[in-house]
C-alpha positions in Angstrom: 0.0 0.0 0.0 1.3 3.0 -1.6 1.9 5.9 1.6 2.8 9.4 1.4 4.2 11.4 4.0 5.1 15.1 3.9 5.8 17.8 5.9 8.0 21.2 6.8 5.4 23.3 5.8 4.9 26.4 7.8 4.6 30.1 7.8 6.7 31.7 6.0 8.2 35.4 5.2 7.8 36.7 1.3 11.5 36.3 0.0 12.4 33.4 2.8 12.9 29.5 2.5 11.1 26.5 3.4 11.9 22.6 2.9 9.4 19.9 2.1 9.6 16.5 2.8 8.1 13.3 1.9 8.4 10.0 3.0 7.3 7.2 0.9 6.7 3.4 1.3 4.7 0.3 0.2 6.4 0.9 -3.8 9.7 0.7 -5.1 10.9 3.8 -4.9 14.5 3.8 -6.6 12.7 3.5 -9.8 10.5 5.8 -9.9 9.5 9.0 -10.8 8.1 11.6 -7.7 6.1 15.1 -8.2 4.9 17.7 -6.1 1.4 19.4 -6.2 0.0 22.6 -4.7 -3.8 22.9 -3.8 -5.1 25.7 -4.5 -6.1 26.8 -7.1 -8.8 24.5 -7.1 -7.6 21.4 -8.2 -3.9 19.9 -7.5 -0.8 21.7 -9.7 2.5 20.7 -10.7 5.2 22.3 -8.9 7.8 19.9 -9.5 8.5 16.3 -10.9 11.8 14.6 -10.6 12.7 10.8 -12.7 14.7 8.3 -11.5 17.4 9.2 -14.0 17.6 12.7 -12.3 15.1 14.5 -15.4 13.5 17.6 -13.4 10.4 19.5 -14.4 9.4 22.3 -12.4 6.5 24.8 -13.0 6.9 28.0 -15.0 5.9 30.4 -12.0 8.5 28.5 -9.3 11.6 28.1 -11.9 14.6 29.0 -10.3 13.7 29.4 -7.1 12.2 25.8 -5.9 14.4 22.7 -6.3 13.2 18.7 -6.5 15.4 16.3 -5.4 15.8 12.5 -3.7 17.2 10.5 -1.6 17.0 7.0 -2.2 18.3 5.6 0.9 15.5 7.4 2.6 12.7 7.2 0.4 12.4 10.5 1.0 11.8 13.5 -1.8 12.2 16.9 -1.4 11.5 20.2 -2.5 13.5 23.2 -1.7 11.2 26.5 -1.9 13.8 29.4 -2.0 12.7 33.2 -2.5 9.2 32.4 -1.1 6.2 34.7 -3.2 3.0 34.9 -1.1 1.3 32.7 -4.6 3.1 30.2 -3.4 1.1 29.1 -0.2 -1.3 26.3 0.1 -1.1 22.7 0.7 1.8 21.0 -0.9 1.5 17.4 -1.6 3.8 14.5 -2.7 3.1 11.2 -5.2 4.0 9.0 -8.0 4.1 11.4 -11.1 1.2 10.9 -12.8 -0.5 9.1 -10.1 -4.5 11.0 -9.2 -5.4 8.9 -6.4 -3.4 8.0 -2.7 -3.0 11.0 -1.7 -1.3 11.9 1.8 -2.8 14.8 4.1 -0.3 17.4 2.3 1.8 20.1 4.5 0.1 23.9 4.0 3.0 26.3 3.7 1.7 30.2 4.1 3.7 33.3 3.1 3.6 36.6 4.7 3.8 39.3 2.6 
């Protein structure tokens, strides 16, 4: 059974820095590919998606400032939210890439303007 943890998120100052986490288990995770959503708007986004060969893909309005990455000895994905813009708040959430259904409870991040 596929599970999704994340967290870090918190509240945040415009122009500060925030990292997410996001434990996964119950799949194999080496192989494959992990994204990160934000909710809102009203359904769940793209922010960032990141292949087992290292292939990122990030969303136009965070590029160059938020950074996917892995561990694979943890299970663990990241994202690394630098210059924080208040648009960027709301609940982030980890999963497969691609995947529309398991999801975990998410981690809200808010920004202060």
């Amino acid at each position: 059974q596929v599970q999704l943890v994340e967290s870090g998120g918190e509240l945040v100052q415009a122009g500060g820095s925030l990292r997410l986490s996001c434990v996964a288990s119950g799949f194999e995770f080496k192989p494959t590919a992990m994204a990160w959503y934000r909710q809102p708007p009203t359904k769940r986004a793209l922010v960032a998606g990141l292949s087992a060969d290292g292939t990122t893909v990030l969303a136009d309005s965070v590029e160059g400032r938020f950074t996917i990455s892995r561990d694979n000895a943890k299970n663990t994905v990241y994202l690394q939210m630098d210059s924080e813009k208040p648009e960027d708040a709301g609940f982030y959430y980890c999963n497969i890439k691609g995947r529309t259904c398991g999801w975990g409870r998410g981690t809200q991040v808010t920004v202060s303007s």
